[in-house]
PyMOL commands that place a pseudoatom at each C-alpha (Angstrom):
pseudoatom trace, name=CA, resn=UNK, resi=1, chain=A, elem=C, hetatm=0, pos=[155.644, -50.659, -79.657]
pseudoatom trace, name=CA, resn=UNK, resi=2, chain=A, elem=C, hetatm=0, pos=[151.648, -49.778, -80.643]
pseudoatom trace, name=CA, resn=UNK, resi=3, chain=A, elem=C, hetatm=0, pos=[150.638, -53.268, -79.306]
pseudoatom trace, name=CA, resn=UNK, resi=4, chain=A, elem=C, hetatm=0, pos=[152.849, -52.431, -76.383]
pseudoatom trace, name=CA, resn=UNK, resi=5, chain=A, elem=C, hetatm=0, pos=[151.485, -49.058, -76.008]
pseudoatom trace, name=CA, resn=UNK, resi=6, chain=A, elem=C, hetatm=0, pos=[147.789, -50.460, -76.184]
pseudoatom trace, name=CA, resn=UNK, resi=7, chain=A, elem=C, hetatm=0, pos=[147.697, -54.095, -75.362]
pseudoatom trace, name=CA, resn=UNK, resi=8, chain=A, elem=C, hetatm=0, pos=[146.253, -54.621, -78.879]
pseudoatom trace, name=CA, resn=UNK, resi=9, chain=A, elem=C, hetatm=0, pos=[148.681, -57.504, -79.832]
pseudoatom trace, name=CA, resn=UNK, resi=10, chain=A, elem=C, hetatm=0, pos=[147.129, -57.588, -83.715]
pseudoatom trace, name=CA, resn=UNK, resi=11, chain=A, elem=C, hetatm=0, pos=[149.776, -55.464, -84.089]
pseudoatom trace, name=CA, resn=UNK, resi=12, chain=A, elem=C, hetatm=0, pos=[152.143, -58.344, -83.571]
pseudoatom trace, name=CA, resn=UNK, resi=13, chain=A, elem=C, hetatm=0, pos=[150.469, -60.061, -86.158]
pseudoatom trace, name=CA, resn=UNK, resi=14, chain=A, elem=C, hetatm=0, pos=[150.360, -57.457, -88.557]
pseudoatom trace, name=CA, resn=UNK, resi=15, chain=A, elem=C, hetatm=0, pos=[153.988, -56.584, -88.277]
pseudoatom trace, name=CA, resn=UNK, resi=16, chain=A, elem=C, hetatm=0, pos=[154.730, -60.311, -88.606]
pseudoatom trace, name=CA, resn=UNK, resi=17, chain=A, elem=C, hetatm=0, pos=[153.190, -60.349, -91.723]
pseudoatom trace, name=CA, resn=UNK, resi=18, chain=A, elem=C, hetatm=0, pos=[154.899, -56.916, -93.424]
pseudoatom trace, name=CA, resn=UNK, resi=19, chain=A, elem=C, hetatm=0, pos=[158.295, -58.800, -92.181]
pseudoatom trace, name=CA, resn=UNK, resi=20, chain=A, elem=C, hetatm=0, pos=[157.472, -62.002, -94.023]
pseudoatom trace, name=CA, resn=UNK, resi=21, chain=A, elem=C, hetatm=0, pos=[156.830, -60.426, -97.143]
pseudoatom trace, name=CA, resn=UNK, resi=22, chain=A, elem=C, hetatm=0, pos=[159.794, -57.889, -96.321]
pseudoatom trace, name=CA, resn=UNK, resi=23, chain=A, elem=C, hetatm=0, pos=[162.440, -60.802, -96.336]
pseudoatom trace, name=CA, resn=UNK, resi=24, chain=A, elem=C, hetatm=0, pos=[160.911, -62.559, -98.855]
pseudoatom trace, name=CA, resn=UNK, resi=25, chain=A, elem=C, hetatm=0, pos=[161.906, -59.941, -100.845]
pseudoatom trace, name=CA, resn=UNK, resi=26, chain=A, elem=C, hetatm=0, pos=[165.486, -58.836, -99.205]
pseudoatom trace, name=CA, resn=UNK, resi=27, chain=A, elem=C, hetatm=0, pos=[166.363, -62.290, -97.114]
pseudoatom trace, name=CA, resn=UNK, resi=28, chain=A, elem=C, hetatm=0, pos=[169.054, -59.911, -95.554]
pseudoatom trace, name=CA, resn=UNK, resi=29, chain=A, elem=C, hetatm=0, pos=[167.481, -56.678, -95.327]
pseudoatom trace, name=CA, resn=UNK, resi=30, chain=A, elem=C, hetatm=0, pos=[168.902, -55.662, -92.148]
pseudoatom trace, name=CA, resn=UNK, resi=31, chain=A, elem=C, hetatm=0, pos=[166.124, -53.577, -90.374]
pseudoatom trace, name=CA, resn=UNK, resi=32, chain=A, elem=C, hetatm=0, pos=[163.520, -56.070, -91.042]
pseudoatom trace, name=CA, resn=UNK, resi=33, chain=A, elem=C, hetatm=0, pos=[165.588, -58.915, -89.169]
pseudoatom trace, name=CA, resn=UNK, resi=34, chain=A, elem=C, hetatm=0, pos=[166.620, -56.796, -86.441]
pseudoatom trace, name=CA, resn=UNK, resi=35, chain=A, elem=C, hetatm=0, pos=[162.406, -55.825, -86.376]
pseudoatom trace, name=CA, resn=UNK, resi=36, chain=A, elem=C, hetatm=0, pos=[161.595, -60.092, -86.573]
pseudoatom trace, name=CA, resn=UNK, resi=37, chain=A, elem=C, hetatm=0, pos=[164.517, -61.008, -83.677]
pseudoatom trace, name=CA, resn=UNK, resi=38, chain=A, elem=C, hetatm=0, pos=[162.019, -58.211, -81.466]
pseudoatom trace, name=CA, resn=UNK, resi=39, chain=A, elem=C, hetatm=0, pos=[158.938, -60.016, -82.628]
pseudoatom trace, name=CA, resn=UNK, resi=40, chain=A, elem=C, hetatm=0, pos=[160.357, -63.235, -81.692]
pseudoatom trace, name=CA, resn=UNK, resi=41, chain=A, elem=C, hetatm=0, pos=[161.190, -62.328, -78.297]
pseudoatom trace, name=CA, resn=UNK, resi=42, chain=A, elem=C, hetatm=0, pos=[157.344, -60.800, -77.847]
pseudoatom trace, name=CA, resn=UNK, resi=43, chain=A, elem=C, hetatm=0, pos=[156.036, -64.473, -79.016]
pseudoatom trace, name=CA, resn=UNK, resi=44, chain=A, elem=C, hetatm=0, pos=[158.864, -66.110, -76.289]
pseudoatom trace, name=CA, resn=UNK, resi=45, chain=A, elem=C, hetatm=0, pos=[160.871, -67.843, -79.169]
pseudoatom trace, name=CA, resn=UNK, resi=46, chain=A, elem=C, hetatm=0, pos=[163.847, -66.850, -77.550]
pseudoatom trace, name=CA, resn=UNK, resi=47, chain=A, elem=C, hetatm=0, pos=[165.438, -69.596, -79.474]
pseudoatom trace, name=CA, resn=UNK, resi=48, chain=A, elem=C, hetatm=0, pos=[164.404, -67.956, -82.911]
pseudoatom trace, name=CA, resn=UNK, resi=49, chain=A, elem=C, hetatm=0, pos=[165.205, -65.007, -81.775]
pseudoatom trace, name=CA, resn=UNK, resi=50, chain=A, elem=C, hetatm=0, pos=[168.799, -65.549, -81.408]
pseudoatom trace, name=CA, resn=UNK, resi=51, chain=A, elem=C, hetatm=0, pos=[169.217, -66.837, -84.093]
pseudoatom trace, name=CA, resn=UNK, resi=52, chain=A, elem=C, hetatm=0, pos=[167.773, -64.261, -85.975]
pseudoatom trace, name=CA, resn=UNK, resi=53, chain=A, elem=C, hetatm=0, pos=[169.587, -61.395, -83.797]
pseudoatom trace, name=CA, resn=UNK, resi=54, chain=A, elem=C, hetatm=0, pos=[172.746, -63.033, -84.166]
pseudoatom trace, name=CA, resn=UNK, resi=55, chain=A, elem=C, hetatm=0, pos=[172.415, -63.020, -88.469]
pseudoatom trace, name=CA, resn=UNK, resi=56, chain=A, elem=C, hetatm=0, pos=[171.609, -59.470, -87.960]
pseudoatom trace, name=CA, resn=UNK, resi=57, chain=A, elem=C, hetatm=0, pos=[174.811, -58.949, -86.206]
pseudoatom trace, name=CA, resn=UNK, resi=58, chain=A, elem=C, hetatm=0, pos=[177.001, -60.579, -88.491]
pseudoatom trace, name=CA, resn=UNK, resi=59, chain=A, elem=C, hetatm=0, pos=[175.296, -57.980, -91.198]
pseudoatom trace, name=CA, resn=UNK, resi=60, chain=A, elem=C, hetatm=0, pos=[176.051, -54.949, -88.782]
pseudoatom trace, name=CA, resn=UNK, resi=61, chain=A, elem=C, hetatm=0, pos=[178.038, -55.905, -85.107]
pseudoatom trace, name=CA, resn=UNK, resi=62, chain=A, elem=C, hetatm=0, pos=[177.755, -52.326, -84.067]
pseudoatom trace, name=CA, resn=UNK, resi=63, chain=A, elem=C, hetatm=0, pos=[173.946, -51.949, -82.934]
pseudoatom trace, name=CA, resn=UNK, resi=64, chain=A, elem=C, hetatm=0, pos=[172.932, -51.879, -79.408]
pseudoatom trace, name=CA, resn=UNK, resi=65, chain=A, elem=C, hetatm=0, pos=[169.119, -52.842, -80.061]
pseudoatom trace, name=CA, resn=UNK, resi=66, chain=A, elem=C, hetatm=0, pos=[170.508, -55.845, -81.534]
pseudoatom trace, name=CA, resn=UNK, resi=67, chain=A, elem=C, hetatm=0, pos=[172.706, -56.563, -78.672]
pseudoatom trace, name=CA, resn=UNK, resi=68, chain=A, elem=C, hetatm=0, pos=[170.275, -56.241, -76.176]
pseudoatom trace, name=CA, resn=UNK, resi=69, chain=A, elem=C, hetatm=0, pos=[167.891, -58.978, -78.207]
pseudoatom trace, name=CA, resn=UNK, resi=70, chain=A, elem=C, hetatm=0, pos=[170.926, -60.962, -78.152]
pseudoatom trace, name=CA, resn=UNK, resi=71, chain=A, elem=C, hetatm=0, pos=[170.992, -60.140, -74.054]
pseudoatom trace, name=CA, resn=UNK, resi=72, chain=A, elem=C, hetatm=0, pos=[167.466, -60.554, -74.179]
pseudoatom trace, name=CA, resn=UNK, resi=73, chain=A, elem=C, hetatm=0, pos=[167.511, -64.273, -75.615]
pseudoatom trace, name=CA, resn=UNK, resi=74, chain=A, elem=C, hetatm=0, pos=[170.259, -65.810, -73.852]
pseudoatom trace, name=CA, resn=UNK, resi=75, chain=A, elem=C, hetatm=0, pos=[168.621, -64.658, -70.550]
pseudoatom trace, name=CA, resn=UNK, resi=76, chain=A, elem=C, hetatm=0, pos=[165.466, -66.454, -71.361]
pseudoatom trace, name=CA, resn=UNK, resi=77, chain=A, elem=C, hetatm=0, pos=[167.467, -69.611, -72.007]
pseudoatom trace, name=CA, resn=UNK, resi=78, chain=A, elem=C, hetatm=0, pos=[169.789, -69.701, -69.129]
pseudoatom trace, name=CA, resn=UNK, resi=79, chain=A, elem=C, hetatm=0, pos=[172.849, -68.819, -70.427]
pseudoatom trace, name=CA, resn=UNK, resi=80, chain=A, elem=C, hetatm=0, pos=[173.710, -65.863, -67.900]
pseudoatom trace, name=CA, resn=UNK, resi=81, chain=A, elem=C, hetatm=0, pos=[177.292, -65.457, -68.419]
pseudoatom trace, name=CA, resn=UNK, resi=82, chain=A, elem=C, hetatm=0, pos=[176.884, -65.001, -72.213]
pseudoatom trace, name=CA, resn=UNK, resi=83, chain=A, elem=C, hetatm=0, pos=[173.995, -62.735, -71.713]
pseudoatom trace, name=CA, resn=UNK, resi=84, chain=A, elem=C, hetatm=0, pos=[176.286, -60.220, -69.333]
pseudoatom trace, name=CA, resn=UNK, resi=85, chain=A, elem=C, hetatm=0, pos=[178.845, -60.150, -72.203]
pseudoatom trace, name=CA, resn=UNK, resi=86, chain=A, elem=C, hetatm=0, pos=[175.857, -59.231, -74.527]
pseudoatom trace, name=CA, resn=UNK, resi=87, chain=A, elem=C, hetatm=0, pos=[174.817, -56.367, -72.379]
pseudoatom trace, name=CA, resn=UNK, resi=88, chain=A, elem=C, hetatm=0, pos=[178.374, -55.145, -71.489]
pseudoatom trace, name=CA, resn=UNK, resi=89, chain=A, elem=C, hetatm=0, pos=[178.750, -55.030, -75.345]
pseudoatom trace, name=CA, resn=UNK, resi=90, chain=A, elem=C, hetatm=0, pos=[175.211, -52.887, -75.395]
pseudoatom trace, name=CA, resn=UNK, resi=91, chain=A, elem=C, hetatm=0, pos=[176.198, -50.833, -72.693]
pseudoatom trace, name=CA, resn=UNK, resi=92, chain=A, elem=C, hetatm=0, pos=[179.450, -49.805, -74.299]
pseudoatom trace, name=CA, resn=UNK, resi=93, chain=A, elem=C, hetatm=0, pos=[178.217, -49.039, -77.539]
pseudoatom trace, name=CA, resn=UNK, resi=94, chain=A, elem=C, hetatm=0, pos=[175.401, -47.040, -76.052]
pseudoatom trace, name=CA, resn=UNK, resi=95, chain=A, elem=C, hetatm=0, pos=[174.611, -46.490, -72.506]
pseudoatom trace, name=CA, resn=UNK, resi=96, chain=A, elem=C, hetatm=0, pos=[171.149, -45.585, -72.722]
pseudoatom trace, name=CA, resn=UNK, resi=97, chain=A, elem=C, hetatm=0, pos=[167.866, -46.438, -71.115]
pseudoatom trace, name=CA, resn=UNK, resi=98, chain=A, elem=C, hetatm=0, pos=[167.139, -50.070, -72.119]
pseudoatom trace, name=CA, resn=UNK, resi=99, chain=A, elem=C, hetatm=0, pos=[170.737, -50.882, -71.595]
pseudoatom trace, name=CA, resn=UNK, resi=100, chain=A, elem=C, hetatm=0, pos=[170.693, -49.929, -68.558]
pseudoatom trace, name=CA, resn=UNK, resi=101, chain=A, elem=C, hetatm=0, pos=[167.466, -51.746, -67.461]
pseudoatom trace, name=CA, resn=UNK, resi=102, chain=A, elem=C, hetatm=0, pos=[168.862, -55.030, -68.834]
pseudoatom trace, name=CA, resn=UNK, resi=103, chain=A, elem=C, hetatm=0, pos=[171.820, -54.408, -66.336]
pseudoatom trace, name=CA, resn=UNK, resi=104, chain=A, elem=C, hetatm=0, pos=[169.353, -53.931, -63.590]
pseudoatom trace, name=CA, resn=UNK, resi=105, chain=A, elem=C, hetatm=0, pos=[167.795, -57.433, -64.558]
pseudoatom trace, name=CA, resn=UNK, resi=106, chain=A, elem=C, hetatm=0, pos=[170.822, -58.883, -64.743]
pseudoatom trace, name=CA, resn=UNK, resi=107, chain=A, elem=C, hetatm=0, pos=[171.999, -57.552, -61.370]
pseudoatom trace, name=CA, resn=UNK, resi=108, chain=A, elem=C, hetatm=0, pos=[168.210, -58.491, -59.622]
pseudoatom trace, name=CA, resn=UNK, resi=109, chain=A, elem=C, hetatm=0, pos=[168.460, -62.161, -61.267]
pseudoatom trace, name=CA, resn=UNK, resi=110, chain=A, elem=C, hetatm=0, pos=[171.901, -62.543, -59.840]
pseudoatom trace, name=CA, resn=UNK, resi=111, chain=A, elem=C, hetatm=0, pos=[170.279, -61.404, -56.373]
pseudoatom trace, name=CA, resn=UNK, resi=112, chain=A, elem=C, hetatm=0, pos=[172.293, -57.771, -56.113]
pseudoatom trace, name=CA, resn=UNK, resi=113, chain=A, elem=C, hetatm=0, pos=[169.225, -56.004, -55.849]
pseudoatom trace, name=CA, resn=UNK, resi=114, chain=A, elem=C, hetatm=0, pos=[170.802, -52.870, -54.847]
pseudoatom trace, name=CA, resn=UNK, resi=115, chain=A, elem=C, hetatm=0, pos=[172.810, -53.053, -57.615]
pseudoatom trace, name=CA, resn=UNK, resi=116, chain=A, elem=C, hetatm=0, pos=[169.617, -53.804, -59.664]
pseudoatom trace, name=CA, resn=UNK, resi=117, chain=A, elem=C, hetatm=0, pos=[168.043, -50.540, -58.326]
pseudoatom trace, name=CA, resn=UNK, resi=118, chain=A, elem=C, hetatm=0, pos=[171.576, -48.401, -59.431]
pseudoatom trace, name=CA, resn=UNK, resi=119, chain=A, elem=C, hetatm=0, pos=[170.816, -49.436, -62.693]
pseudoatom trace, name=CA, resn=UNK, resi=120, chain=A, elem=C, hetatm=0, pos=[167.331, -49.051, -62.788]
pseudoatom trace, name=CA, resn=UNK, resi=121, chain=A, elem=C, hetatm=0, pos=[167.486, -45.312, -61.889]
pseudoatom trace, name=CA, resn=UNK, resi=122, chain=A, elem=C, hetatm=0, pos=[169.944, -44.758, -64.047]
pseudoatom trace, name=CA, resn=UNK, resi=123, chain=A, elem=C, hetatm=0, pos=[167.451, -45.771, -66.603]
pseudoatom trace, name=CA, resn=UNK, resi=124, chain=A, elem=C, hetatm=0, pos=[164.681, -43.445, -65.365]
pseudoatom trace, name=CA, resn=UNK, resi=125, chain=A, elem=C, hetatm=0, pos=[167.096, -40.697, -65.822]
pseudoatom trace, name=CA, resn=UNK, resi=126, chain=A, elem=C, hetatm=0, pos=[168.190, -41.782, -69.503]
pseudoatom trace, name=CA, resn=UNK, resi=127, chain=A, elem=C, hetatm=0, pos=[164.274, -42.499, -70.517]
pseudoatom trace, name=CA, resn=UNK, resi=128, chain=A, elem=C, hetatm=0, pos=[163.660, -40.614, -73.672]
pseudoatom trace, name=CA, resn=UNK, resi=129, chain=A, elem=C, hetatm=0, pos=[161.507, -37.912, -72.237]
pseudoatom trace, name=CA, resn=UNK, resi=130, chain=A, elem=C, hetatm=0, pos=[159.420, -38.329, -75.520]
pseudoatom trace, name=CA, resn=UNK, resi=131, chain=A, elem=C, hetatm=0, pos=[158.645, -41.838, -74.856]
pseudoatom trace, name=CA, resn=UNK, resi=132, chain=A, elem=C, hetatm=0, pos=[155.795, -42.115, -72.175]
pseudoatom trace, name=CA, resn=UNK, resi=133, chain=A, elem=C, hetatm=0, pos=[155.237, -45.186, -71.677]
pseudoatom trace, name=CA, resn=UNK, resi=134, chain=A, elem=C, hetatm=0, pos=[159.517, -45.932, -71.962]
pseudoatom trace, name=CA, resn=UNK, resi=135, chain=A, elem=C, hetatm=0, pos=[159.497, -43.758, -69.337]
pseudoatom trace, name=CA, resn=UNK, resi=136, chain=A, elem=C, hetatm=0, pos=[156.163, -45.323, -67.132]
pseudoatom trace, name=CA, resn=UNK, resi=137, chain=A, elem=C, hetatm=0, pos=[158.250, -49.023, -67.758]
pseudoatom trace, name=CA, resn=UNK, resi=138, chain=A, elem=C, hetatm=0, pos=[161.528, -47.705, -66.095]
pseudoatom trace, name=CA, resn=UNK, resi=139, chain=A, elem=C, hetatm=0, pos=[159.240, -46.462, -63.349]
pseudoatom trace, name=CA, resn=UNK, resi=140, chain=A, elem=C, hetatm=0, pos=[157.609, -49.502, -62.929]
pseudoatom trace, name=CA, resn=UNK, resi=141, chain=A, elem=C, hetatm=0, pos=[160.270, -51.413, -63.330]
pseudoatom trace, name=CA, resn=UNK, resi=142, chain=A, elem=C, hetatm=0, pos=[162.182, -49.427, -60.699]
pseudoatom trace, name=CA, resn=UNK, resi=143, chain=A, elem=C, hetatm=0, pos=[159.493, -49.973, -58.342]
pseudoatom trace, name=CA, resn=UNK, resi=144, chain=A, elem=C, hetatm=0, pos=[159.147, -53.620, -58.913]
pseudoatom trace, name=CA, resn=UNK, resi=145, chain=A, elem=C, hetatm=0, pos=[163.053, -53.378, -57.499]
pseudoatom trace, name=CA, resn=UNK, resi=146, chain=A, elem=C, hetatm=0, pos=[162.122, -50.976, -54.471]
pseudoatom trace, name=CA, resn=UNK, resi=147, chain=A, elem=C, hetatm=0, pos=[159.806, -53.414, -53.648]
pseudoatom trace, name=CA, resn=UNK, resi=148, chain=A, elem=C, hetatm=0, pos=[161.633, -56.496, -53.659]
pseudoatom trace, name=CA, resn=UNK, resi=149, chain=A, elem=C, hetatm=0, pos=[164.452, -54.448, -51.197]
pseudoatom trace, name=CA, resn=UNK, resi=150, chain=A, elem=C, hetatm=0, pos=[161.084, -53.688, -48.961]
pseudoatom trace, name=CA, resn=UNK, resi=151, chain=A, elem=C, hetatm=0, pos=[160.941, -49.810, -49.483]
pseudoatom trace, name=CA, resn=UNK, resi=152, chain=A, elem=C, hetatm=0, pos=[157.585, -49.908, -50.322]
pseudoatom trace, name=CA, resn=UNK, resi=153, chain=A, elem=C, hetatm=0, pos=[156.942, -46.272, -50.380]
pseudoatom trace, name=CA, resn=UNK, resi=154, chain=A, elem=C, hetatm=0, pos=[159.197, -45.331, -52.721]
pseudoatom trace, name=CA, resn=UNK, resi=155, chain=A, elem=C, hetatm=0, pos=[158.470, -48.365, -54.603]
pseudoatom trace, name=CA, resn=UNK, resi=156, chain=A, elem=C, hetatm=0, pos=[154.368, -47.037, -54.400]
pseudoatom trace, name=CA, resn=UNK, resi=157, chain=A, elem=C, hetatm=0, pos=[156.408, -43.447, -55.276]
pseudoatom trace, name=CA, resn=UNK, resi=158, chain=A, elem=C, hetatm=0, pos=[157.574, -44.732, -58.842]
pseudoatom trace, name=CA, resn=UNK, resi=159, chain=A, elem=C, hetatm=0, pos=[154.374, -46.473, -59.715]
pseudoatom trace, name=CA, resn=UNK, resi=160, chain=A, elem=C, hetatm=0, pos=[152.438, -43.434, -59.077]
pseudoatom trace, name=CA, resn=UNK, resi=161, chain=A, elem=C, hetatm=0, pos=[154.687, -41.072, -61.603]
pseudoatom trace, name=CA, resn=UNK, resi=162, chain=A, elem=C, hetatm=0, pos=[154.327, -44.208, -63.805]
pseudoatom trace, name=CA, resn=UNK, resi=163, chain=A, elem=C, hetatm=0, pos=[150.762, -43.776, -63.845]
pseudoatom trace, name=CA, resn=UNK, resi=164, chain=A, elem=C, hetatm=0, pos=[151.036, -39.890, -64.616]
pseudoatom trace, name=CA, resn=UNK, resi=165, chain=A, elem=C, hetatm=0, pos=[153.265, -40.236, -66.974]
pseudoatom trace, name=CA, resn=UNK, resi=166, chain=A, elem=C, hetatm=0, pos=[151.211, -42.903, -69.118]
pseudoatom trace, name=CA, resn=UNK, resi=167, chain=A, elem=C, hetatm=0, pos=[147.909, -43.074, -67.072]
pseudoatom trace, name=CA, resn=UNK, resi=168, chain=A, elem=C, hetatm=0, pos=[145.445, -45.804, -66.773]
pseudoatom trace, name=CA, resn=UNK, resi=169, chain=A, elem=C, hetatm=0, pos=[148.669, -48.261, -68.510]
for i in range(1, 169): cmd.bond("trace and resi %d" % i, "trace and resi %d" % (i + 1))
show_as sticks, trace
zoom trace
């Protein structure tokens, strides 16, 4: 999230490194491969991080972070119809923000942009208001989807409250 938050990806490296010697101690620890499968997906080993999600899940099938890697992965390589199971599953076991924003991907990849931008604002309203720059991403996000359906206003609209809520991001 910090090398998110700052574009300071040694953060990446450093967490890589506290995992590694995390499940070197506890191969199974549960938190620390749900933490890795996210890590993966940041370095694009979608591949990896299947894997990885998918051990977490058989330790706990009940997590929607872990769902939406799963979502996540299978989306990166190709495998759509899996990947809208995956989400369904996230969405059911907690309709939050970043469910919802995977549905809007989902729905924009499968050309429903209208769809895509339902989905999307219902992920600006579920942002945790505590999470700025959560809450600048929907935005953005949403606007990316304004402008693809040409409303470029309101797509200029959400980038600007982006940029108040986590300025110069």
């Amino acid at each position: 999230q910090k090398a998110r938050e700052t574009a300071d990806f040694s953060f990446n490296a450093s967490a890589n490194d506290a995992l590694d010697h995390s499940l070197s101690i506890e191969p199974d620890n549960y938190d620390a491969l749900k933490l890795r499968a996210k890590l993966q997906l940041t370095y694009h080993r979608f591949a990896e991080a299947l894997e990885t999600a998918r051990r977490a899940q058989t330790i706990r099938d009940d997590d929607h972070d872990v769902w939406g890697q799963i979502t996540d992965a299978l989306v990166e390589l190709g495998d759509y119809p899996a990947a809208i199971k995956a989400a369904q599953k996230m969405v059911d076991l907690r309709p939050d923000s970043s469910s919802y924003a995977r549905i809007s991907y989902l729905r924009a990849l499968h050309g429903d942009t209208y769809g895509a931008i339902q989905a999307m604002n219902a992920a600006v309203k579920a942002a945790d208001p505590n999470d700025r720059e959560g809450m600048a991403w929907c935005r953005v996000q949403l606007g990316n989807e304004l402008m693809n359906a040409g409303k470029l206003a309101a797509a200029e609209s959400q980038f600007d409250d982006a940029l108040r809520i986590f300025p110069d991001h």
